[in-house]
N, C-alpha and C positions, 0 to 999 in steps of 0.2 A: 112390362114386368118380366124378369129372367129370375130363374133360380140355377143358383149355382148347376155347372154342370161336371159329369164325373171325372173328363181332361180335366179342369181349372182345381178340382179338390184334392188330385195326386201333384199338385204344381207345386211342393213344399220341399224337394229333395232330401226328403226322412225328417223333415221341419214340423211336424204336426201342428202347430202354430200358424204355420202361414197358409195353408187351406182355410183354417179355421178363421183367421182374421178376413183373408178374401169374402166367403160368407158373406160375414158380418157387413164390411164395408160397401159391399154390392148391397145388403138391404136398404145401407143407407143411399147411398144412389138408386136403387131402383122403389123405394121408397115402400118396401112391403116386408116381409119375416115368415120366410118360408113360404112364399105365396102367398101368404096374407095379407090386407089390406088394413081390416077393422082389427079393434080392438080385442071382442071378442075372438075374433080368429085366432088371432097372435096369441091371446089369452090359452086357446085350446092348444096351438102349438107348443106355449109354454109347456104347459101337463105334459106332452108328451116327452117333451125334452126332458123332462124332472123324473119321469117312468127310465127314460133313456141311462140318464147320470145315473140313478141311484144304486145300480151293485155296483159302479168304482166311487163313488162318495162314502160308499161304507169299507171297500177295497180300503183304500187309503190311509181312512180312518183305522181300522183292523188292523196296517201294517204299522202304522205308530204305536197304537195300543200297546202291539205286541213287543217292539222294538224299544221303544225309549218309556212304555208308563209299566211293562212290565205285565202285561192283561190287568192291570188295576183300574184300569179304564170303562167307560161306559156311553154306548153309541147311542144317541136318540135323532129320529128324525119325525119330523112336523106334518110332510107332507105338503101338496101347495094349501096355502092359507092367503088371508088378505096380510098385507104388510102394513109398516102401521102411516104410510105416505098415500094407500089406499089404490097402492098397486096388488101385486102376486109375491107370494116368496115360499120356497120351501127351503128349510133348512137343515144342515145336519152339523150336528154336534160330537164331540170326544171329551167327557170329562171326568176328574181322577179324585181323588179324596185330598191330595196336597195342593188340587188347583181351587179345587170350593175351600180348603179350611182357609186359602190365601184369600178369595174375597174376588179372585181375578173370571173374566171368562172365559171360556172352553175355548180349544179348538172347533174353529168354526167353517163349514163351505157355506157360503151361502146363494142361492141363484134366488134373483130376484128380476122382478121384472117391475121396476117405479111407475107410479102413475104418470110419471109425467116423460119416460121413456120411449125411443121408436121401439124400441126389442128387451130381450132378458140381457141380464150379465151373471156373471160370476166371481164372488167375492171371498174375500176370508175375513177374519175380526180383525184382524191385525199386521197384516201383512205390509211391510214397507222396507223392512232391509232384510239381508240375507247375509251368515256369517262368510269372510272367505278364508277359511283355513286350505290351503293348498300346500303344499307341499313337494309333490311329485307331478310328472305327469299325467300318472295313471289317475290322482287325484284331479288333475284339474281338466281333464276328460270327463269324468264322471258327474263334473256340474255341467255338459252341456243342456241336460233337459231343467235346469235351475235358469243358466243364464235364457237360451231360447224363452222360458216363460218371463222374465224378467223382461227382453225387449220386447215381445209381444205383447204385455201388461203394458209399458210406457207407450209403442204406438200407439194404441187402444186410447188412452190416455190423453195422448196429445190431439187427437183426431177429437174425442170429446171435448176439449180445451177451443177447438174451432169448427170443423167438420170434415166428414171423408175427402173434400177434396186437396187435403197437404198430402193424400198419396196417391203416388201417377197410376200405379197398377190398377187404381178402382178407379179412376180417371181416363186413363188410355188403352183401357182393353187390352192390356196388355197379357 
């Protein structure tokens, strides 16, 4: 059993992403989450992680609020809870008075951890495209921390789709 160590979590070249997916894919090969083994463990690691998230899951939240609903907005979070697959989740929300009278739901983060899960993930309601208005350079700069999350979500993805081992890095120690 290995937990990431602090050389392999600066190994992202300002990538934030790819520390964090390293992590991940070493759990799945080394078949533990953060150390942990059982359920329960992981379970406990989750809380921590959700302690951890939670002033940038409201960060975030706040910068929307402020930025595109105008402070019309309103942030609620859950806390961890059972989910309804009879794993863990805590959730947080952003919602506005034009998105309830539309019927639609909130900006959502959501970290859950599924019953039937090695580890947690992190999710949103909706997430699946992103617009690309670019125009300048200065603009299409500006989406690197959009695209970064964008290929880091599809590895994550594809690796779900089969397992950690379609990447060499979690593969060859590299």
């Amino acid at each position: 059993m290995t937990q990431s160590t602090p050389d392999r979590d600066h190994a992202g070249d300002g990538n934030a992403a790819i520390p964090a997916l390293r992590r991940h894919f070493d759990d799945l090969r080394d078949r533990n989450h953060g150390g942990q083994t059982s359920r329960a463990g992981k379970e406990e690691k989750f809380a921590e992680a959700v302690e951890l998230i939670e002033p940038y899951a409201r960060q975030v939240l706040a910068e929307m609020n402020q930025a595109m609903l105008l402070g019309t907005g309103e942030i609620q979070a859950s806390g961890v809870r059972p989910s309804p697959d009879g794993g863990r989740e805590a959730v947080w929300t952003l919602s506005w008075p034009e998105q309830r009278d539309s019927g639609i739901d909130p900006i959502t983060i959501d970290a859950t951890y599924g019953a039937g899960f090695h580890h947690p993930h992190l999710r949103g309601a909706t997430v699946g495209t992103w617009p690309l208005n670019v125009f300048d350079d200065d603009q299409a700069r500006a989406e690197l921390p959009v695209l970064r999350a964008i290929v880091a979500a599809d590895l994550h993805n594809l690796v779900f789709q089969r397992d950690f081992r379609i990447v060499p890095a979690t593969t060859r120690g590299a």
